[in-house]
C-alpha positions in Angstrom: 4.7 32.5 -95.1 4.7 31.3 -91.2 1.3 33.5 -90.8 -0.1 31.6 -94.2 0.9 28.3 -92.1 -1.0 29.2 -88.7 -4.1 30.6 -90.9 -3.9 27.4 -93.1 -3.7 24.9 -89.9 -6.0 26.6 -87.6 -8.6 26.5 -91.0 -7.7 23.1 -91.1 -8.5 22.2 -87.6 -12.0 23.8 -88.0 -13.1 21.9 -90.4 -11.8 18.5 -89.0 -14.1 19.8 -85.9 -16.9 20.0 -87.6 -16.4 17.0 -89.7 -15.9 14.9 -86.8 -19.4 16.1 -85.2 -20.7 15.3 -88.2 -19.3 11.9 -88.4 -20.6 11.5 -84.8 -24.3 12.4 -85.5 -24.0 9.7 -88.6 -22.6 6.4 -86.3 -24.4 7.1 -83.2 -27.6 5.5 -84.2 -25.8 2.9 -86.1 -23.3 2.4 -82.9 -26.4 2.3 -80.7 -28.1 -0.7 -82.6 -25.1 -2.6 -83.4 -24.5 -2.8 -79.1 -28.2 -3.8 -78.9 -28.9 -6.5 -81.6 -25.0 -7.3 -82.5 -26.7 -7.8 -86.2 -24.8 -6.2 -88.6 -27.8 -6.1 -91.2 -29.4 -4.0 -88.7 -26.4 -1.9 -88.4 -26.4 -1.1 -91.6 -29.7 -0.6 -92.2 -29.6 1.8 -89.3 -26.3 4.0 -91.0 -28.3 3.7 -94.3 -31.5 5.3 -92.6 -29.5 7.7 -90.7 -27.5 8.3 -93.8 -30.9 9.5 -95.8 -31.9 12.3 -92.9 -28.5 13.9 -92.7 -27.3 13.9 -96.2 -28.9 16.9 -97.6 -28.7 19.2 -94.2 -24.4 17.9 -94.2 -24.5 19.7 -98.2 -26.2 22.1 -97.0 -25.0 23.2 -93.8 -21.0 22.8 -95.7 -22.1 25.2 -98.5 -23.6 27.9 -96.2 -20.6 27.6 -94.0 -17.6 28.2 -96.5 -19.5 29.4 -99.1 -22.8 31.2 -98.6 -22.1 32.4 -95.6 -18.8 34.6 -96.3 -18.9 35.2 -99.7 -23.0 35.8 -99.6 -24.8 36.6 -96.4 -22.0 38.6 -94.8 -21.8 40.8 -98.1 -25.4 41.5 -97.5 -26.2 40.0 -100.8 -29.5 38.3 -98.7 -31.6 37.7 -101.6 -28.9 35.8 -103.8 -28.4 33.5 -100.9 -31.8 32.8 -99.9 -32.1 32.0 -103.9 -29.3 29.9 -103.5 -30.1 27.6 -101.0 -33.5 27.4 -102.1 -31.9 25.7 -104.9 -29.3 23.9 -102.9 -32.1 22.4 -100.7 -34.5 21.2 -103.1 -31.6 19.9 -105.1 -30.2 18.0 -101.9 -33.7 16.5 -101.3 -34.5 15.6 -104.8 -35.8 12.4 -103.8 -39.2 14.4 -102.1 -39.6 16.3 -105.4 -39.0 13.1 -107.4 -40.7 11.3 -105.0 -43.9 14.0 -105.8 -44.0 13.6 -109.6 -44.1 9.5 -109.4 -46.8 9.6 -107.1 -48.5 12.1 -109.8 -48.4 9.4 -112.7 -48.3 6.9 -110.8 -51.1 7.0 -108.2 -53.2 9.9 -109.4 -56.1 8.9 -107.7 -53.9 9.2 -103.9 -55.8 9.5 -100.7 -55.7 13.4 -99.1 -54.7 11.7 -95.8 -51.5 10.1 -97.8 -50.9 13.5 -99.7 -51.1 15.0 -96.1 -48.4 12.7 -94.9 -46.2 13.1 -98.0 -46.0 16.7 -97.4 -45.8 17.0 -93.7 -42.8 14.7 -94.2 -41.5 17.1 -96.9 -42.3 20.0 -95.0 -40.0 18.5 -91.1 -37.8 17.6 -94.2 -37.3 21.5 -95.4 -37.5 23.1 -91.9 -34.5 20.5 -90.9 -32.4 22.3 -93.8 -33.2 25.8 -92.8 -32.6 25.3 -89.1 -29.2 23.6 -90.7 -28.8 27.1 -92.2 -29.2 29.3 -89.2 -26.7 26.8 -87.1 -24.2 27.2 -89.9 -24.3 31.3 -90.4 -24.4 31.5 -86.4 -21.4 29.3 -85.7 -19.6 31.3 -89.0 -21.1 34.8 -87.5 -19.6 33.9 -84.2 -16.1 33.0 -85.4 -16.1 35.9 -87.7 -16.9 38.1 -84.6 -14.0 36.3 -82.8 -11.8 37.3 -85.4 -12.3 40.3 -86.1 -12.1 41.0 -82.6 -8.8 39.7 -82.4 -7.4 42.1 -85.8 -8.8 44.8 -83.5 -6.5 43.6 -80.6 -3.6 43.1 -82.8 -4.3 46.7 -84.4 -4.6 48.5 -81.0 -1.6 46.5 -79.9 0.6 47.6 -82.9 -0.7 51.1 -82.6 0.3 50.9 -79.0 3.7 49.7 -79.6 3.9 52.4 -82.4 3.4 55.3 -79.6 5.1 54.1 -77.3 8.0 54.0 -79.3 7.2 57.9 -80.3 7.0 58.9 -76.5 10.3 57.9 -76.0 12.3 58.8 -79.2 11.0 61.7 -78.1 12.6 61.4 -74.7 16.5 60.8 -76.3 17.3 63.9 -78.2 15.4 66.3 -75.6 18.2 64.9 -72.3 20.3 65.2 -75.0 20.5 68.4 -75.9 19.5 70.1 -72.4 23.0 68.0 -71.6 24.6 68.9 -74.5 24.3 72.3 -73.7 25.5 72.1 -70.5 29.2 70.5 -71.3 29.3 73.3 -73.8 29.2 75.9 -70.9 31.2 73.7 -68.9 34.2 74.0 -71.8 34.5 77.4 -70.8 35.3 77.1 -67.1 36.8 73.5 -66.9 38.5 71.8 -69.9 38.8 68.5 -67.5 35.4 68.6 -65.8 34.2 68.8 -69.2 36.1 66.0 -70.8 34.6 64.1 -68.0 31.7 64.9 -68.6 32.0 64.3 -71.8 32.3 60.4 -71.1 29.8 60.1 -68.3 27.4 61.5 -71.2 28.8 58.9 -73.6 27.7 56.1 -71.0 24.5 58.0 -70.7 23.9 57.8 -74.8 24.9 54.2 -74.5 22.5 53.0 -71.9 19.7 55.2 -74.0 20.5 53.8 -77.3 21.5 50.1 -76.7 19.7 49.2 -73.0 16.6 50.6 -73.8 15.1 49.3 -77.0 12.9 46.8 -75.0 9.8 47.4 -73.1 11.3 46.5 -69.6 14.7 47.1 -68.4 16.3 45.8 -64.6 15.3 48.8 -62.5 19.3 48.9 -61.3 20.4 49.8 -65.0 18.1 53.3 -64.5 18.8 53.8 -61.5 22.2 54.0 -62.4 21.5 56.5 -65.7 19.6 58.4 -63.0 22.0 58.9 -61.0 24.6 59.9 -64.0 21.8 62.1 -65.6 21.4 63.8 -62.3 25.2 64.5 -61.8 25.3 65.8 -65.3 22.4 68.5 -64.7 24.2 69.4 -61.6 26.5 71.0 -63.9 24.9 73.9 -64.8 24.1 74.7 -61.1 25.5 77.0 -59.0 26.2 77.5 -55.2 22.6 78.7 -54.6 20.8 75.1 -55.3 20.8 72.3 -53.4 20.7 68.5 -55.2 19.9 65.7 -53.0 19.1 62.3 -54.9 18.3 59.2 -53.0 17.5 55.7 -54.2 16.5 52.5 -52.3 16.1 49.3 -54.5 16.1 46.3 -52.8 15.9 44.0 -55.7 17.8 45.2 -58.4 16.2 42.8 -61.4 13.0 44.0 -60.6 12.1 45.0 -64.3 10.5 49.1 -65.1 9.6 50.7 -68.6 13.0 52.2 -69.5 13.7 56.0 -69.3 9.8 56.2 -67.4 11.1 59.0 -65.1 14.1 60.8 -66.7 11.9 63.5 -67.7 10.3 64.5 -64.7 14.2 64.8 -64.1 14.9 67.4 -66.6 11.6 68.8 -66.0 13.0 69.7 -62.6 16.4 71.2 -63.7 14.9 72.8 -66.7 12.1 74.5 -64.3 13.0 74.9 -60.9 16.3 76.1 -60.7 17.2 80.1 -61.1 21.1 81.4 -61.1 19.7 84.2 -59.0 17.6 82.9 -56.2 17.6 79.8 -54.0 16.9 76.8 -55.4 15.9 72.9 -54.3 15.3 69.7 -56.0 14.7 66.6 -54.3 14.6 63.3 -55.8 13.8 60.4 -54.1 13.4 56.2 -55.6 12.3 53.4 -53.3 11.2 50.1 -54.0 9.6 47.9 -51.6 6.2 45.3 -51.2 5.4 45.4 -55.1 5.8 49.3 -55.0 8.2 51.8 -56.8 7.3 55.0 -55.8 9.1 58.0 -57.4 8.9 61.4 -56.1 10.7 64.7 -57.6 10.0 68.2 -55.8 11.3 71.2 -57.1 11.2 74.6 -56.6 9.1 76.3 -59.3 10.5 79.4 -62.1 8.1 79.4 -64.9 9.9 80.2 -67.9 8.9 83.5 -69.4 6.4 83.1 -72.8 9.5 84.0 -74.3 11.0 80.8 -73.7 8.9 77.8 -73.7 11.3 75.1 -74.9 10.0 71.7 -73.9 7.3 73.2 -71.4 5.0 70.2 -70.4 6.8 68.2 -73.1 7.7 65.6 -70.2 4.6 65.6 -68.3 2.6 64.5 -71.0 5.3 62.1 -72.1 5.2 60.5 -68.8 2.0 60.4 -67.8 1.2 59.0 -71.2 3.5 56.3 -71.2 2.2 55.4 -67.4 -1.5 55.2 -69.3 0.0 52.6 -72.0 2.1 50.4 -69.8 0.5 50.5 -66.5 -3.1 50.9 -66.7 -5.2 51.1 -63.7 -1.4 49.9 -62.0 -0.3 53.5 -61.1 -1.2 56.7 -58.9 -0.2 60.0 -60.0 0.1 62.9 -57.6 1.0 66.6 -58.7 0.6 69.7 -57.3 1.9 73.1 -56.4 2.1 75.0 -53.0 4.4 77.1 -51.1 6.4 77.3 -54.9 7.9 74.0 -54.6 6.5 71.7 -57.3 5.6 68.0 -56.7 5.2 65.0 -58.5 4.6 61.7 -56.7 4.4 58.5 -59.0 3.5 55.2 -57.3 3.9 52.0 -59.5 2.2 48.2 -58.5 4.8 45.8 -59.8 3.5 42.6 -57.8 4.9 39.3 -59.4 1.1 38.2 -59.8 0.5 41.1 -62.2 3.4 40.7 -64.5 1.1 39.6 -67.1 -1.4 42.1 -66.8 0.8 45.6 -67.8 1.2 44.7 -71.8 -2.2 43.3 -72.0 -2.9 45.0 -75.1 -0.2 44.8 -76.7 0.3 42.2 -79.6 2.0 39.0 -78.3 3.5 38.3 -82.0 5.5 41.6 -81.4 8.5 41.1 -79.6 7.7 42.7 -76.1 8.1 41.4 -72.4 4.7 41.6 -70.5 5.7 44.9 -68.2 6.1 43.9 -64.4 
């Protein structure tokens, strides 16, 4: 109903537009002789006169406009609407054809230099209602283009939105289980530890389910379900890996796409740590000058082809959800040497740009531009 409203009103205001430059083009001579002479015979003889030219092209240009134009022309139904205006236009100037057929009976004997007038008048007459024609499909074609342009923005928007949304579902059961899976070992060892766990995951599920269903959360609230996450994983480590977490955030409202670099987390447990050899992860946050840069490095144990649960799952995730809500505003570095795995993120969250990260997304959906 509220959408019927805005179509209804912005129709509404178009054609008040264009009846007021209509309305213009009809006092203007009139106005201009009633401030020279102050006569108001001449006046109206002037808005009479004037009223003569424009009558047919205002019929004519109104019809093709809401009428020929969209329910004609733009269906590609060309030779119905040239058909119909030529009807339309020698119906509007009647008074030419009329005008022809009196002469005929009346003055048949009519100088050619009088006939020659009669239709050179008839003819600037006719080529006023066909240029009247092309202004009114071209304004109609340009607002049609407008539109549709904007259903296309709305569409990509929604789609946008849609996928997003995907990417990070997607996100919530995977942390999840991984987690899941690691209090269940943890029962075995430590009935305590485990029932601790058990409620540091329940904060965790909390944060994930009710925190996170906008498009920008305050980057203190995932720091914080970093931190947590990370002390979680740590579970299933043994004495042979080393942890080391580290975040600097100096402005703790600064506002980040929610969940953006828990996976690269997991990623990091679920691939670079082995229960026989040495292990490293290093996980670093800092935020400073309009920059977040996140960096994980890991060491790297490929899972076997026997066990490829989740491989890349994250990566493509992540990078994927960078793509949506920080176009051209993000670096991504990755790479692999000396068997420690790297991933560098680098995000431009300037105040100045804050309008520029949900650009495409519809603003009648109920999301923050990202900062």
């Amino acid at each position: 109903m509220q959408t019927m409203n805005r179509i209804a009103k912005k129709d509404l205001w178009l054609f008040a537009s264009q009846a007021a430059v209509w309305i213009l083009m009809l006092l203007l001579l009139p106005l201009a002789t009633f401030i020279s002479t102050r006569n108001w015979e001449s006046t109206s003889t002037s808005l009479s006169l004037v009223w003569q030219l424009l009558r047919a092209p205002l019929v004519v240009y109104f019809a093709n406009f809401y009428l020929f134009g969209p329910y004609l022309f733009f269906r590609r139904r060309y030779w119905l609407f040239v058909l119909c205006n030529l009807l339309l236009i020698l119906g509007a100037n009647y008074g030419f054809v009329y005008g022809y057929f009196a002469i005929k009976h009346n003055v048949p004997s009519m100088p050619a230099k009088a006939w020659m007038g009669f239709f050179s008048g008839a003819f600037m007459f006719f080529l006023l209602n066909i240029v009247t024609v092309a202004v009114a499909i071209g304004i109609r074609h340009f607002i049609r283009v407008r539109q549709l342009k904007q259903q296309l923005k709305d569409e990509k928007a929604k789609n946008t939105e849609a996928e997003l949304a995907w990417l990070k579902n997607q996100i919530n059961p995977h942390f999840l289980f991984n987690t899941l899976n690691n209090i269940s070992s943890l029962t075995q060892i430590d009935a305590d530890a485990a029932q601790d766990a058990i409620a540091q995951l329940s904060e965790l599920l909390r944060y994930a389910m009710y925190e996170t269903n906008k498009p920008l959360v305050p980057i203190q609230g995932e720091v914080e379900f970093m931190r947590n996450y990370i002390e979680l994983m740590k579970l299933r480590c043994n004495e042979q890996t080393k942890v080391s977490a580290e975040f600097r955030v100096h402005n703790s409202q600064l506002e980040v796409a929610p969940l953006l670099f828990i996976s690269l987390i997991e990623n990091a447990f679920k691939h670079g740590v082995s229960t026989g050899r040495p292990s490293v992860i290093n996980i670093s946050l800092e935020q400073n000058d309009g920059q977040i840069v996140f960096v994980c490095d890991n060491t790297n144990y490929p899972k076997s082809d026997k066990d490829r649960s989740g491989s890349g799952i994250g990566i493509e995730n992540t990078r994927r959800r960078l793509e949506l809500m920080y176009q051209d505003r993000y670096e991504w570095e990755q790479s692999l040497e000396d068997n420690i795995y790297h991933v560098r993120i680098t995000l431009n969250v300037n105040d100045d740009d804050n309008d520029n990260v949900n650009h495409n997304l519809n603003p009648n959906v109920n999301l923050k531009p990202a900062t």
